[in-house]
Every structure is written in structure tokens, then in C-alpha cells.
C-alpha positions as protocol buffer text, in pm:
chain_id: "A"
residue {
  index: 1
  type: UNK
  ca { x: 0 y: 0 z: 0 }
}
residue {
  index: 2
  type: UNK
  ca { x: 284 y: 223 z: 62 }
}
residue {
  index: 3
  type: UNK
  ca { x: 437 y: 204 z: -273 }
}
residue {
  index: 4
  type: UNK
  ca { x: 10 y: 188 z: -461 }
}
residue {
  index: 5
  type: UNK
  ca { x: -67 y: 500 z: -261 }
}
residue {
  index: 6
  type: UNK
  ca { x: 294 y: 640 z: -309 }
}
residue {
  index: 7
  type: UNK
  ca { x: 277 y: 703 z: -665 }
}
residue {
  index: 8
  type: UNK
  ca { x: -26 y: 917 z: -641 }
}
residue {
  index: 9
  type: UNK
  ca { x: 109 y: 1128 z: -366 }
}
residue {
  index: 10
  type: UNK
  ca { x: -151 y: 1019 z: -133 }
}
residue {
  index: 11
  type: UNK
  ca { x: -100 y: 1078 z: 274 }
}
residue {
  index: 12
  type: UNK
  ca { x: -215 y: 803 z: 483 }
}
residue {
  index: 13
  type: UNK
  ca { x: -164 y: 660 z: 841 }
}
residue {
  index: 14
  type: UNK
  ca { x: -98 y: 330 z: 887 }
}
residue {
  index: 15
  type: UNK
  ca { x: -285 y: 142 z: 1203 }
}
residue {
  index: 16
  type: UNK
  ca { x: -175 y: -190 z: 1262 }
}
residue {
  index: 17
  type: UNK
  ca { x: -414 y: -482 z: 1240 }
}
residue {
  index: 18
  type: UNK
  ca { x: -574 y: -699 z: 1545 }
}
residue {
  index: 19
  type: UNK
  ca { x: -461 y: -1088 z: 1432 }
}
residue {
  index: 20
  type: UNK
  ca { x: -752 y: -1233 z: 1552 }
}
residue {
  index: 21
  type: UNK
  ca { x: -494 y: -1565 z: 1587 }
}
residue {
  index: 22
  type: UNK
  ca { x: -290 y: -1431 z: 1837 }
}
residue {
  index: 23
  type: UNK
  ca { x: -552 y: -1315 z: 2058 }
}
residue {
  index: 24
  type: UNK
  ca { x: -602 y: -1516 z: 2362 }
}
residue {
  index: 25
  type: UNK
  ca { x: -890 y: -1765 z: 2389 }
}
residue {
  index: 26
  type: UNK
  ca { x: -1055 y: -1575 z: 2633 }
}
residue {
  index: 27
  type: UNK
  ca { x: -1057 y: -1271 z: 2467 }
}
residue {
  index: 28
  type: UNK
  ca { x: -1245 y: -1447 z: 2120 }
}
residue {
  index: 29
  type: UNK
  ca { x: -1467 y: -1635 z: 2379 }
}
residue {
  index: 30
  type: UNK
  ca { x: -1626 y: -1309 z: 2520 }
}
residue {
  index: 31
  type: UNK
  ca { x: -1600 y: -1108 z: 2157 }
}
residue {
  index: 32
  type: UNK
  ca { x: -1839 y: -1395 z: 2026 }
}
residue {
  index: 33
  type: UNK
  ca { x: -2037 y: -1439 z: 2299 }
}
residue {
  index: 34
  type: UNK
  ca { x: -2149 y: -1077 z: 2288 }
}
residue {
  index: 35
  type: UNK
  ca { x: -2233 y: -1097 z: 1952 }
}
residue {
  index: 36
  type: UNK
  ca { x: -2324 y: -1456 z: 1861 }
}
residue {
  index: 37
  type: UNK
  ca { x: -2701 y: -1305 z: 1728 }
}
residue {
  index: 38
  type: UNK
  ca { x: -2479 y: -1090 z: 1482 }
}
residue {
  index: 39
  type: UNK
  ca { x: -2324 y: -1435 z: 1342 }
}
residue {
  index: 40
  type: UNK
  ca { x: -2493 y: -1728 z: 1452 }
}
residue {
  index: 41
  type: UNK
  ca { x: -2231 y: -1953 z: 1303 }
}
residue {
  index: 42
  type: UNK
  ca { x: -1982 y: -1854 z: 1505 }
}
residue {
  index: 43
  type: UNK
  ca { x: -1672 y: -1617 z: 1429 }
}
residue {
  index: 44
  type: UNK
  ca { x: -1362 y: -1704 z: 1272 }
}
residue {
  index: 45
  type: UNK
  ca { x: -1033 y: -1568 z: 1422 }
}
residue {
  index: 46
  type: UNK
  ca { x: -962 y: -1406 z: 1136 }
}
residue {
  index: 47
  type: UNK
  ca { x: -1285 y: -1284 z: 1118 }
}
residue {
  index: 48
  type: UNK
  ca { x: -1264 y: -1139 z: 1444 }
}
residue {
  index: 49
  type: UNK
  ca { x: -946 y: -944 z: 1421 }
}
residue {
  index: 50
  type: UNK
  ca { x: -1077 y: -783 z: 1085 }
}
residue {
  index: 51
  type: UNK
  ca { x: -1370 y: -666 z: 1272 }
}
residue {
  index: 52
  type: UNK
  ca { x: -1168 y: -506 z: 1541 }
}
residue {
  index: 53
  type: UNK
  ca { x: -916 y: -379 z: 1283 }
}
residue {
  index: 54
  type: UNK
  ca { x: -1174 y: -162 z: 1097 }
}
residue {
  index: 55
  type: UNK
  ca { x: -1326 y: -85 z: 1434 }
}
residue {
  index: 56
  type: UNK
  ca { x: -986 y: 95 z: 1536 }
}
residue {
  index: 57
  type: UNK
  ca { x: -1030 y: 280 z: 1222 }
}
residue {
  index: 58
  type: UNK
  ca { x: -1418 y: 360 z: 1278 }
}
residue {
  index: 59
  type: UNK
  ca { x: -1299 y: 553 z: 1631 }
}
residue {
  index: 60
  type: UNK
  ca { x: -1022 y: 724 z: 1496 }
}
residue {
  index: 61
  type: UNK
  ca { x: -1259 y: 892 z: 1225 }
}
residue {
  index: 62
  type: UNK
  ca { x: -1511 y: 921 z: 1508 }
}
residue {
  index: 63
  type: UNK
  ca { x: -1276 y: 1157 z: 1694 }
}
residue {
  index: 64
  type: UNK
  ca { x: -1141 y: 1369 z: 1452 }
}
residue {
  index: 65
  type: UNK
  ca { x: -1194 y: 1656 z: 1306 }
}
residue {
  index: 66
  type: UNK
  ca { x: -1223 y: 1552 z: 942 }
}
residue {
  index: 67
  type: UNK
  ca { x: -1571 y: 1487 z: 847 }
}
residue {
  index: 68
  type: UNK
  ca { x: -1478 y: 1200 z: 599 }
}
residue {
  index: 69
  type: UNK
  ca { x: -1199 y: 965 z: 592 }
}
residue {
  index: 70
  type: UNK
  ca { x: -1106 y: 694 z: 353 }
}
residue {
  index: 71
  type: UNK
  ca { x: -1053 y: 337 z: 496 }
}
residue {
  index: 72
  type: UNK
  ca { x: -821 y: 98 z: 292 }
}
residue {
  index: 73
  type: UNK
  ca { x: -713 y: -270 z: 368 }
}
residue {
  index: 74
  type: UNK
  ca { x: -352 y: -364 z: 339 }
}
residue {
  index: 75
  type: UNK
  ca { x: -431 y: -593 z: -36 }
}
residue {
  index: 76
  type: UNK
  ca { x: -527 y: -336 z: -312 }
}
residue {
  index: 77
  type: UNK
  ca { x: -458 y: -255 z: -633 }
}
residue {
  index: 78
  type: UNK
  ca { x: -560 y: 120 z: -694 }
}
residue {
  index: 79
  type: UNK
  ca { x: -667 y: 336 z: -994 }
}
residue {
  index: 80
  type: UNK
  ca { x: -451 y: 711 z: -1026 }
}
residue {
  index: 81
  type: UNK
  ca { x: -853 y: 825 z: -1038 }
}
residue {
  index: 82
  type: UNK
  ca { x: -820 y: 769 z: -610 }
}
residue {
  index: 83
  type: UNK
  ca { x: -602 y: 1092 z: -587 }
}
residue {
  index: 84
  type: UNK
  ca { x: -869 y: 1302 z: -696 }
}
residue {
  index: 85
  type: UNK
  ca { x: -1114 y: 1128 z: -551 }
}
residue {
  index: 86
  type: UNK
  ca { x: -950 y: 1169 z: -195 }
}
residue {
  index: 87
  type: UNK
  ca { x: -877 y: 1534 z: -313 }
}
residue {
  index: 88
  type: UNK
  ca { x: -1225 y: 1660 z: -251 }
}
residue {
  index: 89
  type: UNK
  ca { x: -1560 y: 1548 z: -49 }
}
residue {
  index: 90
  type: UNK
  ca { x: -1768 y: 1805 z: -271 }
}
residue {
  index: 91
  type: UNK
  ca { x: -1882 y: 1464 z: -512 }
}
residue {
  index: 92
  type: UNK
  ca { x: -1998 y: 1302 z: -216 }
}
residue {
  index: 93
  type: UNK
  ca { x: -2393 y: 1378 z: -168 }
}
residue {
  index: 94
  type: UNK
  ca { x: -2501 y: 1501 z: 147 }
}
residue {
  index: 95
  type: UNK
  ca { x: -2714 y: 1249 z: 281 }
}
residue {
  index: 96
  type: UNK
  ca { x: -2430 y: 951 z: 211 }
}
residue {
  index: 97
  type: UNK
  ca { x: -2292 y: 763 z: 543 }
}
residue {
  index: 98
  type: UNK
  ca { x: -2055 y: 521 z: 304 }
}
residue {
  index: 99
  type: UNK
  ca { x: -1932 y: 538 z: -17 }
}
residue {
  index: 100
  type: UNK
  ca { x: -1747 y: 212 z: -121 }
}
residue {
  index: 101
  type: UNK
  ca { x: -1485 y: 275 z: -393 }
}
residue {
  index: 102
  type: UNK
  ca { x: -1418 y: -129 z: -474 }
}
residue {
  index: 103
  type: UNK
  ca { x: -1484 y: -357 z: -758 }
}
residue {
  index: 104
  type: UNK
  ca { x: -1730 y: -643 z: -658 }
}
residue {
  index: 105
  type: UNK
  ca { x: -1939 y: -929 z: -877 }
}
residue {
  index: 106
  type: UNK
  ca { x: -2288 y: -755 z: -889 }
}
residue {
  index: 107
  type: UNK
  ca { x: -2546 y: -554 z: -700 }
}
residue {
  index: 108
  type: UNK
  ca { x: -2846 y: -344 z: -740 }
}
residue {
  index: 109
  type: UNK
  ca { x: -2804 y: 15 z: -798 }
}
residue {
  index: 110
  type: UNK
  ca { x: -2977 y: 356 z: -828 }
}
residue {
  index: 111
  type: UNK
  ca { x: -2976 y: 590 z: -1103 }
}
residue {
  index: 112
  type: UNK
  ca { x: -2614 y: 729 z: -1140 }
}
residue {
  index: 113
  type: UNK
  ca { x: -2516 y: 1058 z: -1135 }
}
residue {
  index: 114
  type: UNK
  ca { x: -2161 y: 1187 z: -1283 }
}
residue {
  index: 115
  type: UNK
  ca { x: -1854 y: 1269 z: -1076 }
}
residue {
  index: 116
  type: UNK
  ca { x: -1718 y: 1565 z: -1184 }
}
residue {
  index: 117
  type: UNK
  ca { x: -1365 y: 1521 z: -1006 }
}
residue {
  index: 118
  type: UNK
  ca { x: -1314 y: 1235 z: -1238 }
}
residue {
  index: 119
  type: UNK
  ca { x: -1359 y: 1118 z: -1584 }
}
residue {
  index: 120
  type: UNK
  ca { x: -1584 y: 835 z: -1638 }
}
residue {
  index: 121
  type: UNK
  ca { x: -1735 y: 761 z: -1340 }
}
residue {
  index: 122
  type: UNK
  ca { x: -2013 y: 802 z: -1168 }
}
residue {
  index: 123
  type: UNK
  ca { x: -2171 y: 758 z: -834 }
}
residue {
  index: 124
  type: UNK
  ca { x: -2440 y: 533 z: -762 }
}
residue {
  index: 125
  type: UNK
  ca { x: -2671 y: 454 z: -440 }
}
residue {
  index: 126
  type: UNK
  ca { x: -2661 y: 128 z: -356 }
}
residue {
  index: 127
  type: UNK
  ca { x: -2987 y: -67 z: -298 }
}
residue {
  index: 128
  type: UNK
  ca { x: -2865 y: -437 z: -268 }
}
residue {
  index: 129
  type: UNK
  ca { x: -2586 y: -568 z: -114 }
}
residue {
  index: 130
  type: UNK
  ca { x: -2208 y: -710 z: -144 }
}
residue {
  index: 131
  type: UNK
  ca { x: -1936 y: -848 z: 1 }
}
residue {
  index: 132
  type: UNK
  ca { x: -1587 y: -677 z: 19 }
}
residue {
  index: 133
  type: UNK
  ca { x: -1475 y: -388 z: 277 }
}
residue {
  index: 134
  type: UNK
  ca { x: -1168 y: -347 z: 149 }
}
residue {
  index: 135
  type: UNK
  ca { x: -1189 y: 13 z: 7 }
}
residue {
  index: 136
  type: UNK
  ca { x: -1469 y: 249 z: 126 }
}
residue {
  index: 137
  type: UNK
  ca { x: -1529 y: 652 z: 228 }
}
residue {
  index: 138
  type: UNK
  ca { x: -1677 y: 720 z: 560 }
}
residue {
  index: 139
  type: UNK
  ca { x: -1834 y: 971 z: 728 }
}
residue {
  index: 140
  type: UNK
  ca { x: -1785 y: 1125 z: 1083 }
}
residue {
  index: 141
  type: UNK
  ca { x: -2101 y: 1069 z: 1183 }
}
residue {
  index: 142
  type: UNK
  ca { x: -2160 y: 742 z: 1053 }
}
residue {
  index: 143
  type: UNK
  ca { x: -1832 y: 638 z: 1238 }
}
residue {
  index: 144
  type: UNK
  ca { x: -1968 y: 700 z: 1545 }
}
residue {
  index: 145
  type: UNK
  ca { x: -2303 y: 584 z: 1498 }
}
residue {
  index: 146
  type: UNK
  ca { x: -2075 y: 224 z: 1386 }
}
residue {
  index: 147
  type: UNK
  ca { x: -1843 y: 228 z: 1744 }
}
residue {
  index: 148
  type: UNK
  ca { x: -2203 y: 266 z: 1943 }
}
residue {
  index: 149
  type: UNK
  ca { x: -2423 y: -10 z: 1741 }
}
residue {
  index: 150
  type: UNK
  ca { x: -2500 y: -303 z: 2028 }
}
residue {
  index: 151
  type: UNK
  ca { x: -2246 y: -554 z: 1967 }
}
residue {
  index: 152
  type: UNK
  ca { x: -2548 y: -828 z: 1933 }
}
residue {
  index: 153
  type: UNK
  ca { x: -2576 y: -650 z: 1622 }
}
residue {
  index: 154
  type: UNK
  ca { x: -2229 y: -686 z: 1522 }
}
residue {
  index: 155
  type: UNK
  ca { x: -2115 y: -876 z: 1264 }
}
residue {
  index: 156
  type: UNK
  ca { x: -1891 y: -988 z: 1010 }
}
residue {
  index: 157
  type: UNK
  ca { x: -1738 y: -601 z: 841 }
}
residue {
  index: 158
  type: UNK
  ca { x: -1860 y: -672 z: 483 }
}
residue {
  index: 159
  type: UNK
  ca { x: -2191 y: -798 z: 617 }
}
residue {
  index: 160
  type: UNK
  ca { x: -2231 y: -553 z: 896 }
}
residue {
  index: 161
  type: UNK
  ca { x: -2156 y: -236 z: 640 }
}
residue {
  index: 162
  type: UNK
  ca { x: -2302 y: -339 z: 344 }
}
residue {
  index: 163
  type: UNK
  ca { x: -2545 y: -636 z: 325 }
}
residue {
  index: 164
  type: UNK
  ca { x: -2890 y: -496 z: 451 }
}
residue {
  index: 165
  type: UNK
  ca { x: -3069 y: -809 z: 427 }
}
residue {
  index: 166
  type: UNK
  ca { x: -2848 y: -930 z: 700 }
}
residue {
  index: 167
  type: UNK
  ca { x: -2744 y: -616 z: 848 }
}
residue {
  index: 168
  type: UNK
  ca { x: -2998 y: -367 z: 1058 }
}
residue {
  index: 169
  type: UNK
  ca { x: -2721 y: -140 z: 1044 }
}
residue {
  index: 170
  type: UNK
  ca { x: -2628 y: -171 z: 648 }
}
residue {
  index: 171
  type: UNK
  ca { x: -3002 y: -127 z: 632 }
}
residue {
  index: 172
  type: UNK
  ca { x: -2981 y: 186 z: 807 }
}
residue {
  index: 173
  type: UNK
  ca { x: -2693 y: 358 z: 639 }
}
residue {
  index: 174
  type: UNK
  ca { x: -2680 y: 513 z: 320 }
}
residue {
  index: 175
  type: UNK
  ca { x: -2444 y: 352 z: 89 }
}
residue {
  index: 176
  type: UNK
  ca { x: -2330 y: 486 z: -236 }
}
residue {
  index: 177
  type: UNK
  ca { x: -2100 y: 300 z: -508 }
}
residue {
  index: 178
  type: UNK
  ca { x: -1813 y: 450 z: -726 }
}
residue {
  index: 179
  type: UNK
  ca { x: -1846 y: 280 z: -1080 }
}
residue {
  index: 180
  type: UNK
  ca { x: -1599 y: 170 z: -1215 }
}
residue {
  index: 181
  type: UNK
  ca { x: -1456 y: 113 z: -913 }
}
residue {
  index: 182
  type: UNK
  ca { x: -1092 y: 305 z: -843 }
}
residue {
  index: 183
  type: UNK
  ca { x: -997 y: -13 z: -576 }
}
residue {
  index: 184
  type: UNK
  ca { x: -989 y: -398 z: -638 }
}
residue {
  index: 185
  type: UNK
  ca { x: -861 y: -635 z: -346 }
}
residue {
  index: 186
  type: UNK
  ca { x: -540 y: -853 z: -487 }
}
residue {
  index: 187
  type: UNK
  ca { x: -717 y: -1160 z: -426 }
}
residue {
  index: 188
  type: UNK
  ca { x: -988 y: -1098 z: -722 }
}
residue {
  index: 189
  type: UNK
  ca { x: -779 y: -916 z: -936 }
}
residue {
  index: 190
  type: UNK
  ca { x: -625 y: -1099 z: -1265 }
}
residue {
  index: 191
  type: UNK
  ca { x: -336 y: -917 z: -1506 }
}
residue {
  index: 192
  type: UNK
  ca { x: -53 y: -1038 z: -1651 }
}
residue {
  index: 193
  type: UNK
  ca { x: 340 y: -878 z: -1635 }
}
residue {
  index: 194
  type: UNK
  ca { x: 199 y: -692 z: -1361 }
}
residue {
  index: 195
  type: UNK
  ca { x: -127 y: -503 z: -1548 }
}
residue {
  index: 196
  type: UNK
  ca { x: -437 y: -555 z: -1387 }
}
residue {
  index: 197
  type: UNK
  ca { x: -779 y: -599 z: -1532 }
}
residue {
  index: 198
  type: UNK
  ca { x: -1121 y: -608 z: -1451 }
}
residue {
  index: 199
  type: UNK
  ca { x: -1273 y: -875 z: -1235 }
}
residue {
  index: 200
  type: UNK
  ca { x: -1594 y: -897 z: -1471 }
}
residue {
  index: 201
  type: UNK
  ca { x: -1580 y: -909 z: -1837 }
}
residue {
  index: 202
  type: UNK
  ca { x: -1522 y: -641 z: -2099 }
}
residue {
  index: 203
  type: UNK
  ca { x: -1883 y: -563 z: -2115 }
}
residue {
  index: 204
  type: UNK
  ca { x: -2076 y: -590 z: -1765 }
}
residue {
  index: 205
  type: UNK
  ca { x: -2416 y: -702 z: -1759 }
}
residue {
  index: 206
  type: UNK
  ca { x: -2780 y: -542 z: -1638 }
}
residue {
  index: 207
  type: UNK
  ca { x: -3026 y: -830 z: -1524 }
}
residue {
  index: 208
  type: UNK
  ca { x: -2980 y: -1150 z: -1764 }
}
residue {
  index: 209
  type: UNK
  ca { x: -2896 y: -1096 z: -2139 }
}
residue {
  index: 210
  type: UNK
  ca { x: -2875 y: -716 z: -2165 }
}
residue {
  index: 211
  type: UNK
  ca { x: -2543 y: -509 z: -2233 }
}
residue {
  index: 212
  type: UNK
  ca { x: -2462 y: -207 z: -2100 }
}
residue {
  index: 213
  type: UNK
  ca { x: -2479 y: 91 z: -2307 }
}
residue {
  index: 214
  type: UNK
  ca { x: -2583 y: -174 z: -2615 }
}
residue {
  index: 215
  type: UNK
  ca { x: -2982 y: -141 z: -2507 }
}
residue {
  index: 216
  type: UNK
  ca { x: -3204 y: 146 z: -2540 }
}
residue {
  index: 217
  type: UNK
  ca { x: -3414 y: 56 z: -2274 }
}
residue {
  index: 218
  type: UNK
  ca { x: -3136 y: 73 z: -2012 }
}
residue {
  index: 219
  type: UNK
  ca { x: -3264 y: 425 z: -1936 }
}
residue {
  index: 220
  type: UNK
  ca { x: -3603 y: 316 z: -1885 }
}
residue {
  index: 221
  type: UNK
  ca { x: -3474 y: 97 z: -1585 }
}
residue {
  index: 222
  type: UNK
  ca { x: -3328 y: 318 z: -1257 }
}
residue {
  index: 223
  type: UNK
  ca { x: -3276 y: -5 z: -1057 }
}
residue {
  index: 224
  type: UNK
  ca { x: -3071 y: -324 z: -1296 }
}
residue {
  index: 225
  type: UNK
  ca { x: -2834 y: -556 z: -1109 }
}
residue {
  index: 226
  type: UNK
  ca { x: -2516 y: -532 z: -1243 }
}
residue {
  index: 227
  type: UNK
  ca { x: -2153 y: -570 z: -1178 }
}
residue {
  index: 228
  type: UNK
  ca { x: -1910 y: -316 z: -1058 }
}
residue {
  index: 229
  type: UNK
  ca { x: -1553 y: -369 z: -1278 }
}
residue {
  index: 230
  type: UNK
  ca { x: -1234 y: -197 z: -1169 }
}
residue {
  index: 231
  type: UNK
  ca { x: -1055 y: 60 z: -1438 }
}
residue {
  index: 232
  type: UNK
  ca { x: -744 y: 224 z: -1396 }
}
């Protein structure tokens, strides 16, 4: 990350991860027993630590003075489009809580609007949800509303931020989506001598059978499921 978010100039601070495998048994015994309605299957030690590792970023945005901050996991591949995006909060709308800047499979999505800060893309509200937390925008108060949900509630990050039909909380924040997305985790990312491409094919999809921008109709439709691709 220092060397992806070194070539754009980009100031960050580093905070160190919980390892959920290095924490004692006690301390995983009393994390899941507070929130075993959040994940009834039980929580994986990795699972755990991730949780607490975005948590430690959650209050640190809570307390400052900043009313956004970016939060980015330790695995991603980033577009030179993040600089600008980082640059200014005046693309983000007003009544946002989370705007999540990584490629994923699919999801349901609003009507976009453009970005003006960058060429391209565009900003879309996000009705369903995904998985992924690597790469998302946050605001103050959101933050704080996160560090103060009842851990019962609690769950795994991706879930607990961004799938609403498992999440009171996702359900309760607003969530937009940067498309294309300027982030993709390492893991789902595929390029060859070092160039990355999209995790989706050339041409993304809307519902079953229909192309994006190949279909008149698409405008007709505010709400399609589609996928969310990754361009530099």
C-alpha cells in the first residue's frame, strides 16, 4: 500500500491490524459471545481481528476533526482516479454515510449521477448488497453511529456495512457506489506482467442478457443488477 498509494502522492496513516490468531482464547470467547445473534455460526479468528481492525479505524474517524476519511485494507490494487477522488468530499452527496470505492461481482443500484472530479465515473446509491470492505469513504457521523451499534448487532465487516438483508445497520446507512470502481482487493484481481484488469468481463451485464450501453431501454430501468468492474 505504501508504494500503490505512493505514486499518487496520497497521505495516509498506517494502524496496525488486530490478528484475531494471536488473541487469547478468552478474549475471542467473550467477543463472540457478545455478539453470537450478529453471526450465529460462530466467528472465525480471522474474522474477528478484521472486525476489530476496521473498528480501530471507525474511532479514529469518530474523533477527529475531518468529516470523511477513507478506509483501505492492506491488499489493493488502486486506480490514479483515487487521488482526486480523496482530493475533494464536494462529489460526495449530502445524505451519504458510506461510499465504497471497490470492484465487486454484482449488486443493485440507483440511477447514477456523474462525478465531476473524475472522468468516467459516476456515483451510484446502492440498494442491494455485497461483500468486500476493502476500500470504502466514511463519514464522521456514521463512524460513530458504527463504534455505538450493540455488539449483538455486530457482525462480520462486509456484512455488517453493506449487506442490509443481513445487516440492521447496512439497512440503516446510506451507501453509495463508485463505478468503475478506483480499488480492487489482490485476491480478485487478474493481469498479466503486472497489469491488472477487470474482475468482470469487458462488457458488464444489467439483469440476464442485456449489455450495458448496447440497449435502449437501459434508461427506462433506474434499478438493474449489475456488476461493478475496476478501471485504472
Amino acid at each position: 500500500m505504501r508504494a500503490e498509494l505512493g505514486r499518487q502522492g496520497i497521505d495516509f496513516e498506517r494502524i496496525a491490524a488486530v490478528d484475531g490468531a494471536a488473541l487469547k482464547q478468552t478474549e475471542l470467547d467473550a467477543f463472540c459471545q457478545a455478539r453470537a445473534a450478529g453471526k450465529p455460526r460462530g466467528w472465525l479468528p480471522g474474522e474477528v481481528g478484521c472486525f476489530l481492525s476496521h473498528f480501530q479505524a471507525w474511532r479514529r474517524i469518530a474523533a477527529a476533526e475531518d468529516e470523511w476519511a477513507a478506509v483501505l485494507e492492506d491488499d489493493l490494487r488502486v486506480s490514479p482516479d483515487l487521488a482526486a477522488l480523496l482530493a475533494s468530499t464536494d462529489w460526495i452527496p449530502a445524505d451519504a454515510d458510506v461510499v465504497r470505492l471497490e470492484a465487486n461481482r454484482s449488486m443493485r443500484l440507483s440511477k447514477p449521477r456523474a462525478i465531476r472530479v473524475t472522468s468516467g465515473r459516476r456515483l451510484y446509491r446502492a440498494i442491494s448488497g455485497t461483500t468486500g470492505a476493502g476500500a470504502y469513504i466514511l463519514s464522521r457521523g456514521a463512524a460513530r453511529r458504527l463504534i455505538t451499534t450493540e455488539p449483538a448487532l455486530q457482525t462480520k465487516v462486509d456484512v455488517f456495512l453493506f449487506k442490509p438483508k443481513m445487516s440492521r445497520t447496512a439497512r440503516e446507512l446510506r451507501r453509495y457506489q463508485v463505478v468503475p470502481a478506483v480499488c480492487v482487493q489482490e485476491g480478485l484481481a487478474e493481469g498479466r506482467e503486472g497489469r491488472m484488469k477487470s474482475i468482470i468481463r469487458k462488457r458488464a451485464t444489467f439483469g440476464r442478457g442485456y449489455r450495458r450501453r448496447s440497449h435502449p431501454l437501459l434508461r427506462l430501468w433506474p434499478i438493474r443488477r449489475h456488476a461493478v468492474p475496476f478501471r485504472f
